[in-house]
C-alpha positions in Angstrom: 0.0 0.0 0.0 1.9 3.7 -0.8 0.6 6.9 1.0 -2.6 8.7 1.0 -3.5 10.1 -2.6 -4.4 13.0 -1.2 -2.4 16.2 1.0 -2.1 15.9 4.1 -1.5 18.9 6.6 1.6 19.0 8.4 1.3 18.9 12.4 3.7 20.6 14.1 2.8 18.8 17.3 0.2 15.6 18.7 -2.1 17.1 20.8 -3.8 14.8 22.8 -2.9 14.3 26.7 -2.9 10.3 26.2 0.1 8.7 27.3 0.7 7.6 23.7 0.9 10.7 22.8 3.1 12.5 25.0 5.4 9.5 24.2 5.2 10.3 20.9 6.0 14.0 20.9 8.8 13.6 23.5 10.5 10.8 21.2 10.0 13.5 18.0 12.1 15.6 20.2 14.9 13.8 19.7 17.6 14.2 17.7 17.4 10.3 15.6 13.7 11.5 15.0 14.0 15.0 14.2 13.6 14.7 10.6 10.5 13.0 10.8 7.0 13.8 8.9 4.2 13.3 11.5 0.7 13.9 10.6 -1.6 13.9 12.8 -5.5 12.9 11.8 -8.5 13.3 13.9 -10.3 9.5 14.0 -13.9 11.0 14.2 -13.4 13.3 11.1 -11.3 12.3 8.5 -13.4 8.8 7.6 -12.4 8.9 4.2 -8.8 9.1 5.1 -9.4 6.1 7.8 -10.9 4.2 4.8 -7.9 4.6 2.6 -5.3 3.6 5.0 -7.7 0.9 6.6 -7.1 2.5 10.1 -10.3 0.4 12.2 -9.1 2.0 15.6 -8.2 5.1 17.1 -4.1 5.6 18.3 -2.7 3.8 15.6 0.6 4.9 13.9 0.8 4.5 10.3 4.4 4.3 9.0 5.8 5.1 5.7 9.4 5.3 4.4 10.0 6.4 0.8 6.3 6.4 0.5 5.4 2.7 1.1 3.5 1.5 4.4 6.8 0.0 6.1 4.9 -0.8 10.0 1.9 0.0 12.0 0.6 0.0 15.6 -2.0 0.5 17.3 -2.9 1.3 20.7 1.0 1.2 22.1 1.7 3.1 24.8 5.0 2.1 25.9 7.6 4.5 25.0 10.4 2.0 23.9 7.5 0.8 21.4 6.6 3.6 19.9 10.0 4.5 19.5 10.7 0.7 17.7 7.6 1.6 15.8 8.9 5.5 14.7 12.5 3.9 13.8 11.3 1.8 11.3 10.8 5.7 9.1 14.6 6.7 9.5 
């Protein structure tokens, strides 16, 4: 599967509160992830989007390198994880 056909918005940070999250925005901190793309999508609203990329729950990770679907996760909330799950971009 490549990525979305259509734009996406850059996000400059993840704002939810959950644990995931602030997991996620601490690791994009630093410096191995700092070149990282994140976009961030909002479950409830972007349905078509959720369709495309056959995302069935909320917190899931979708990652891409060179603009293939390389890993995904969903629901992780350990920080080590996450971070396994974000290397597999660099």
């Amino acid at each position: 599967m490549g990525a979305p056909n259509r734009p996406l918005s850059a996000a400059s940070r993840i704002t939810s509160t959950s644990p995931r999250s602030s997991h996620a925005s601490a690791l994009l901190a630093e410096p191995q992830f700092k070149y990282l793309t994140v976009f961030v999508a909002d479950y409830d609203k972007e349905s078509a989007l959720k369709k495309e990329l056959k995302v069935t729950q909320q917190s899931t990770f979708v990652v891409f390198k060179a603009g293939k679907e390389v890993t995904r996760s969903t629901g992780q909330t350990s920080k080590a994880a996450i971070a396994e799950v974000l290397g597999k971009a660099l």
